[in-house]
C-alpha positions in Angstrom: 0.0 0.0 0.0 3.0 2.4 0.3 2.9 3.3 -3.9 -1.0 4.1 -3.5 -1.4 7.9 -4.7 -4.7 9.7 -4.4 -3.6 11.8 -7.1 -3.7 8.8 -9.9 -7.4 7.9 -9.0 -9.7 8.5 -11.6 -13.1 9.7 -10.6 -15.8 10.0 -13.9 -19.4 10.9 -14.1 -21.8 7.9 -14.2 -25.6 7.2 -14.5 -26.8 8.5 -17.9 -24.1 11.1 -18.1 -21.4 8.4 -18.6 -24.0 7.2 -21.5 -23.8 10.5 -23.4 -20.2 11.2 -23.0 -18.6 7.8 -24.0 -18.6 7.0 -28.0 -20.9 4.8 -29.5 -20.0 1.8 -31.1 -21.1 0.5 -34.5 -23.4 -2.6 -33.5 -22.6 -5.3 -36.6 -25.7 -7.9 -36.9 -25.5 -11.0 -36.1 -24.4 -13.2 -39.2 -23.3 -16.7 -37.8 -24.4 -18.6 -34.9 -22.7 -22.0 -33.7 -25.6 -24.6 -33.1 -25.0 -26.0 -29.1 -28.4 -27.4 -28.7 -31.7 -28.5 -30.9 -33.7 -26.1 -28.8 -32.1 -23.2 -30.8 -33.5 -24.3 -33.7 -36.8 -24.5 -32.1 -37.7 -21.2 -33.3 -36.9 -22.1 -37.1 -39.0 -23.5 -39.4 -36.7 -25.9 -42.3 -38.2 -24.8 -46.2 -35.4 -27.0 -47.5 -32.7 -29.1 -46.7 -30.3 -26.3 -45.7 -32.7 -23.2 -45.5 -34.4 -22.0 -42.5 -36.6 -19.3 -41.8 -37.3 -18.0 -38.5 -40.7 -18.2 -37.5 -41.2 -14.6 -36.2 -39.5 -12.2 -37.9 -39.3 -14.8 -41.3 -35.8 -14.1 -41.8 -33.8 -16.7 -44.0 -31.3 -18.6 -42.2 -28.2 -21.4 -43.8 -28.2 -24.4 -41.8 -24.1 -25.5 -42.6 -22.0 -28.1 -41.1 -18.2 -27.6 -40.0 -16.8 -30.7 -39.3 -18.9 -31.8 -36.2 -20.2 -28.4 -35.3 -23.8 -27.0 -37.0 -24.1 -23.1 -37.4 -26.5 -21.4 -38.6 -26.1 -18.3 -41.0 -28.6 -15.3 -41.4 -29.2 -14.0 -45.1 -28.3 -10.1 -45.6 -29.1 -7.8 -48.8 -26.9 -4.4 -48.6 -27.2 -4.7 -44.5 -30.9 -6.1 -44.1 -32.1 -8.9 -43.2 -33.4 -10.9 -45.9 -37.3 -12.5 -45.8 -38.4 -15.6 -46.5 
């Protein structure tokens, strides 16, 4: 405890203040999800043997295989989701 220094701690704003002052990150969509259980395909519906389309929002989905792993890949046109 002898090299603490009062001096070096930082003290910042927090609550929505901290929010607004830090800079937003670009938030990239969600492209490829790794398969760990059957339940996440629960909310899929399969239209072909390696297309999906998810029931609520009816985007299209690839069902892929890598090696022993699954994933499943969403379908984008110039940055939107493509429907089924």
């Amino acid at each position: 405890m002898s090299d603490f220094k009062l001096g070096s701690v930082e003290i910042g704003s927090s609550g929505l203040d901290a929010f607004f002052e830090s800079t937003p990150e670009i938030i990239t969509p969600v492209t490829s999800v790794r398969v760990a259980s059957l339940q996440q395909l629960d909310p899929f519906q399969r239209i072909s043997s390696d297309t999906l389309i998810h029931k609520s929002t009816q985007d299209l989905w690839t069902l892929r295989r890598e090696g022993e792993d699954l994933f499943i890949d969403r379908h984008f046109q110039e940055g939107v989701p493509v429907k089924g």
